[in-house]
VOPAGU-2260 file (C-alpha; in pm, 1 decimal, decimal comma):
REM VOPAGU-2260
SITE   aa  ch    i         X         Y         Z
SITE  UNK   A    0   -2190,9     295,8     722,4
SITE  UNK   A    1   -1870,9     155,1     903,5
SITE  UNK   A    2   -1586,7      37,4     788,0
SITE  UNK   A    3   -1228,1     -45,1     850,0
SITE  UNK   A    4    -948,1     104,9     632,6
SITE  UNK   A    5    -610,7      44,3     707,2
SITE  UNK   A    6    -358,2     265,3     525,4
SITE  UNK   A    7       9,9     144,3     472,7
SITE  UNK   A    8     251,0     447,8     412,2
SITE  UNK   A    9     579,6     426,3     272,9
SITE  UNK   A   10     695,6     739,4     312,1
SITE  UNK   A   11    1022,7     860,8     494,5
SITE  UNK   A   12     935,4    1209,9     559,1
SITE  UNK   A   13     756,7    1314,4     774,1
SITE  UNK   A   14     500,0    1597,7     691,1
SITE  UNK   A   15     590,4    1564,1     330,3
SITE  UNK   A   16     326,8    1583,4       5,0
SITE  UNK   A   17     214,3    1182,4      87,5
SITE  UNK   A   18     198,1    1204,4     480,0
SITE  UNK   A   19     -18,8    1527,6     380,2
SITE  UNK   A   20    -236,2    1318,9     157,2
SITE  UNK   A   21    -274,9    1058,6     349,3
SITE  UNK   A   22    -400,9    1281,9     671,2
SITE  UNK   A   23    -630,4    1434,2     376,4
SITE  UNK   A   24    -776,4    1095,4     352,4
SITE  UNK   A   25    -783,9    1001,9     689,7
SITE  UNK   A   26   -1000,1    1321,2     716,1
SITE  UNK   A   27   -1256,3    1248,8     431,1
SITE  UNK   A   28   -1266,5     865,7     515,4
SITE  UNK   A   29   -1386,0     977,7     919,2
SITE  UNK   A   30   -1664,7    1274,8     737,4
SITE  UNK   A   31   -1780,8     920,9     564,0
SITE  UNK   A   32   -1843,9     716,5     933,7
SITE  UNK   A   33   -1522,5     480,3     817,3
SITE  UNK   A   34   -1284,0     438,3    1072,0
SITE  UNK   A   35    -894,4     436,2     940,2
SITE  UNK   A   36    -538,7     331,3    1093,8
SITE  UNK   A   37    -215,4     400,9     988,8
SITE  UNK   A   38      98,3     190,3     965,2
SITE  UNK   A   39     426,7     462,5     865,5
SITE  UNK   A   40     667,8     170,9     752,9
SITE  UNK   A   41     925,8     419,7     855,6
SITE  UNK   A   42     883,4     394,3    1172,0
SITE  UNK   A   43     832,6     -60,3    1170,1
SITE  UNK   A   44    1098,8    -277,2    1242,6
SITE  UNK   A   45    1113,4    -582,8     964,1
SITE  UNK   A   46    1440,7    -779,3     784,6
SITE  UNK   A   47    1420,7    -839,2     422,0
SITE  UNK   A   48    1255,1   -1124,5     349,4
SITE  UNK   A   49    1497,6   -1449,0     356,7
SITE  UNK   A   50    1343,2   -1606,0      55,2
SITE  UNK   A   51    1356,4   -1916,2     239,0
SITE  UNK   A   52     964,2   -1991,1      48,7
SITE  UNK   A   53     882,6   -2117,9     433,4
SITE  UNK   A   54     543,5   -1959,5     472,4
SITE  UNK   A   55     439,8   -2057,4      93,8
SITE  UNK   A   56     469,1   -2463,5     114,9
SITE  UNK   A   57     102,5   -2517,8     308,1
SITE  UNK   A   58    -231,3   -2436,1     110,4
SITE  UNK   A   59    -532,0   -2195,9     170,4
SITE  UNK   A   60    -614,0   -1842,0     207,1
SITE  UNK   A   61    -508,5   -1759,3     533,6
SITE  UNK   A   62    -139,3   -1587,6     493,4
SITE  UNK   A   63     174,1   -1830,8     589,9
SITE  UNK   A   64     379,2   -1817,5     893,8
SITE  UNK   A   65     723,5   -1636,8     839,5
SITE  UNK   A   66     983,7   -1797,7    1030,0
SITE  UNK   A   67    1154,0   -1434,3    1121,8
SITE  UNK   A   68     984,3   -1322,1    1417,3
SITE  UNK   A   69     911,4    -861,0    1424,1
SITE  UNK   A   70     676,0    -623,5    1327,7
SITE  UNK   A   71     556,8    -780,9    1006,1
SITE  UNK   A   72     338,9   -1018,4    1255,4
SITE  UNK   A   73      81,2    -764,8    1393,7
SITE  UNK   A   74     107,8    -573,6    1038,3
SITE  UNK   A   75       7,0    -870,6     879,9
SITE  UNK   A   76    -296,4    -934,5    1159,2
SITE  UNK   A   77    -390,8    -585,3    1072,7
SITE  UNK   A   78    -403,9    -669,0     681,7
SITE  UNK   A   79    -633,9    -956,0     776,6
SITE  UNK   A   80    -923,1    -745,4     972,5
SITE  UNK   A   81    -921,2    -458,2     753,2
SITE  UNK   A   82   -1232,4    -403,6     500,7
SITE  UNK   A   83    -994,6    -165,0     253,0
SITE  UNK   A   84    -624,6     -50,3     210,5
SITE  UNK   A   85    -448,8     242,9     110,8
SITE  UNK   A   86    -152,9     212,7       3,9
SITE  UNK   A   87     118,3     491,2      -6,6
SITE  UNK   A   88     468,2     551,9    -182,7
SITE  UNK   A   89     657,1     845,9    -345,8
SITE  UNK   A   90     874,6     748,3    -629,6
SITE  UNK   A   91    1246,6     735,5    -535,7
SITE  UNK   A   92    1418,4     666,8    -837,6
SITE  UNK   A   93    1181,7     573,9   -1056,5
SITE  UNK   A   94    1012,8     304,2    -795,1
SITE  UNK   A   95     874,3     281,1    -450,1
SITE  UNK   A   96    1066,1     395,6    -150,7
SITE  UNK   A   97    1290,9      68,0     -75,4
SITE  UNK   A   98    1103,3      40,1     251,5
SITE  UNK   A   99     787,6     -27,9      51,5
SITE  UNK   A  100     979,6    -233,8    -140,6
SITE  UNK   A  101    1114,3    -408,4     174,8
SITE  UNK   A  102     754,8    -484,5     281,8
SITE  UNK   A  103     613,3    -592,0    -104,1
SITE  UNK   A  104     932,1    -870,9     -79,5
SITE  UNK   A  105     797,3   -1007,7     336,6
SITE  UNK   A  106     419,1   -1067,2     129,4
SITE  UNK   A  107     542,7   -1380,7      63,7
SITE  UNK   A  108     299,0   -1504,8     325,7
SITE  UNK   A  109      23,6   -1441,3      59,8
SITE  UNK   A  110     151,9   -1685,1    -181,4
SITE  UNK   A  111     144,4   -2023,7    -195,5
SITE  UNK   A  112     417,2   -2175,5    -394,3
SITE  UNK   A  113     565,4   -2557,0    -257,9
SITE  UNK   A  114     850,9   -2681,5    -407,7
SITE  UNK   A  115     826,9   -2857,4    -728,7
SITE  UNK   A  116     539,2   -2593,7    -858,4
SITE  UNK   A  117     635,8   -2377,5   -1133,7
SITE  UNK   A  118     465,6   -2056,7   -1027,7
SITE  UNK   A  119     288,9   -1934,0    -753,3
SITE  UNK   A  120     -59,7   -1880,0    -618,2
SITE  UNK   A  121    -204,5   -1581,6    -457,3
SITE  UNK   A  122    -369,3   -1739,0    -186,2
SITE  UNK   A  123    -665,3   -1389,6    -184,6
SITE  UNK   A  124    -727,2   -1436,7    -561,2
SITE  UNK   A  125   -1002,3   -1655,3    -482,5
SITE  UNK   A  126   -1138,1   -1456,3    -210,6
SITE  UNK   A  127   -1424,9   -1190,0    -220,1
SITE  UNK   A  128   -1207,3    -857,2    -323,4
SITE  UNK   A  129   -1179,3    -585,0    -107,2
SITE  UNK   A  130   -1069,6    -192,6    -255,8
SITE  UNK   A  131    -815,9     -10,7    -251,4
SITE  UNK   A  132    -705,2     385,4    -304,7
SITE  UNK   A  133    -350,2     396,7    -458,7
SITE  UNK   A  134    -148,1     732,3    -339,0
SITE  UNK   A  135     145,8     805,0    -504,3
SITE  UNK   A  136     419,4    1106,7    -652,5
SITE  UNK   A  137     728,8    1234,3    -798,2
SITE  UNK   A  138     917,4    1525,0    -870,3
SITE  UNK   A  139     828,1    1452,8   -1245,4
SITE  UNK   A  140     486,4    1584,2   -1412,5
SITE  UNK   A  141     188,2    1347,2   -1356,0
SITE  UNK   A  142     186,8    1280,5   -1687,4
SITE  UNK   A  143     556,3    1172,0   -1723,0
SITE  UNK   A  144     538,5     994,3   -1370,0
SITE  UNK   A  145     276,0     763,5   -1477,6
SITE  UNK   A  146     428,1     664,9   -1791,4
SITE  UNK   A  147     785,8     586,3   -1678,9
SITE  UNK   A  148     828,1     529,1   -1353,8
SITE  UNK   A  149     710,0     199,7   -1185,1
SITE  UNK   A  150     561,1     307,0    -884,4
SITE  UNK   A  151     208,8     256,3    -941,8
SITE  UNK   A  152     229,0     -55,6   -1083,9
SITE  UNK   A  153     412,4    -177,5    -808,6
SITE  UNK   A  154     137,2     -43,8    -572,2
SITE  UNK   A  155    -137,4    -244,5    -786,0
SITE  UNK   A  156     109,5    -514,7    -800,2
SITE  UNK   A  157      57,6    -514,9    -392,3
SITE  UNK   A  158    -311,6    -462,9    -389,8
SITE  UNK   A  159    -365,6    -773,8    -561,8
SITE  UNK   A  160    -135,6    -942,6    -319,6
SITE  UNK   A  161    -379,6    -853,6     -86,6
SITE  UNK   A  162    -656,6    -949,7    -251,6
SITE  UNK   A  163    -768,6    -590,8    -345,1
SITE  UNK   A  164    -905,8    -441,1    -626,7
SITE  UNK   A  165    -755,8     -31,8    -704,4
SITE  UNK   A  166   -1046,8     191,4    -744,3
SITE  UNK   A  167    -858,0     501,8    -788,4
SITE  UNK   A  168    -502,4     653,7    -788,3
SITE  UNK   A  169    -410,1     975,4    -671,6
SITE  UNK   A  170    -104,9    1114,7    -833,9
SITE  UNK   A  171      92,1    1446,8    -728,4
SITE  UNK   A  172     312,7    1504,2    -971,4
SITE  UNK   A  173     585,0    1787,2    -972,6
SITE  UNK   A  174     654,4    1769,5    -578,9
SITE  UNK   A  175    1017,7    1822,9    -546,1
SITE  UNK   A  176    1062,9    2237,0    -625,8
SITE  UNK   A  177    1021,4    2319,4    -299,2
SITE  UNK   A  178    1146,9    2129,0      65,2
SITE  UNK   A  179     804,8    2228,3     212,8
SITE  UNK   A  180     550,8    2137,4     -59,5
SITE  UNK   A  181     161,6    2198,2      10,5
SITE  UNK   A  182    -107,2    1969,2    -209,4
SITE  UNK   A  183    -287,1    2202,7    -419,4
SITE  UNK   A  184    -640,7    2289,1    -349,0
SITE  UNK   A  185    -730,3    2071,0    -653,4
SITE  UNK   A  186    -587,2    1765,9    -498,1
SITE  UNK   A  187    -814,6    1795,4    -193,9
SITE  UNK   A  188   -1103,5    1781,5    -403,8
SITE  UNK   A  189    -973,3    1482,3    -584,8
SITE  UNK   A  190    -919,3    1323,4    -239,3
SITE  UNK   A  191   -1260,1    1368,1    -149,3
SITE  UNK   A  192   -1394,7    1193,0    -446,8
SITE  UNK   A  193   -1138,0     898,4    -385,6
SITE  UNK   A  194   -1254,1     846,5     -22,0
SITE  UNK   A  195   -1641,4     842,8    -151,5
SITE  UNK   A  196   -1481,4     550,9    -353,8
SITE  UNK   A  197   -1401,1     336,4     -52,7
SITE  UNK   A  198   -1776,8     278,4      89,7
């Protein structure tokens, strides 16, 4: 089987519990013949989005053209080829990292709202869905995490932007008593079983 799976991380450390994960994944996903890529939103260059509504004013289901001109162009062509995301955030505060955050707000492109409508459309609702593996954590139990904080929401919130369905969530929970956290050995195995997930 091949297959194209692009993974979007919104970590900023480097090395920590979700950079760890996600090189877990990228692992199991290559043992499974699908090839991955990585885009560390750390290391992009994008503004916040203007909320100008520019790219949502002409129809279909291709995305709409920003009028700000940086690295949300080729991340966006690399949206459009891939066959399956992953998409990556620890909790700061209760939400995504603000650089995930950054990047939900310049989706814009995949909504089509002219003026004069009262709500938008997501131009990939009407498309064939694609999946999606959700990777998230927080200092906080699992338990606790999942129930308060709005991180994984927000990530499902993006794969539907995309046009993606979630068909799993991996949640570390507890990450913040040491600087160097390792993922248990149970989390590898639960990584294994969300890669299988992806073909």
């Amino acid at each position: 089987m091949t297959g194209n799976i692009l993974i979007i991380n919104g970590s900023y450390r480097n090395g920590g519990v979700t950079d760890q994960a996600v090189d877990l994944m990228r692992a199991k996903l290559a043992e499974l013949e699908l090839t991955t890529s990585v885009i560390n939103l750390r290391e992009c260059e994008f503004d916040f989005c203007l909320n100008c509504r520019e790219c949502m004013q002409k129809p279909g289901s291709a995305p709409g053209r920003c009028v700000q001109q940086d690295d949300m162009e080729s991340i966006i062509t690399k949206i459009e080829v891939a066959d399956g995301y992953i998409l990556a955030a620890p909790t700061n505060l209760g939400s995504v990292t603000a650089v995930f955050k950054k990047f939900m707000e310049r989706l814009a492109v995949y909504a089509y709202w002219p003026w004069g409508n009262h709500a938008p459309i997501y131009r990939k609702d009407d498309e064939p869905r694609k999946k999606a593996i959700l990777i998230t954590s927080s200092s906080a139990p699992g338990f606790l995490g999942r129930w308060f904080f709005g991180t994984t929401r927000q990530l499902k919130y993006t794969a539907r932007i995309l046009g993606a369905d979630p068909v799993g969530v991996l949640y570390s929970g507890l990450v913040a008593k040491e600087p160097d956290n390792k993922l248990p050995h149970s989390t590898h195995k639960k990584i294994a079983k969300l890669a299988a997930k992806l073909c």
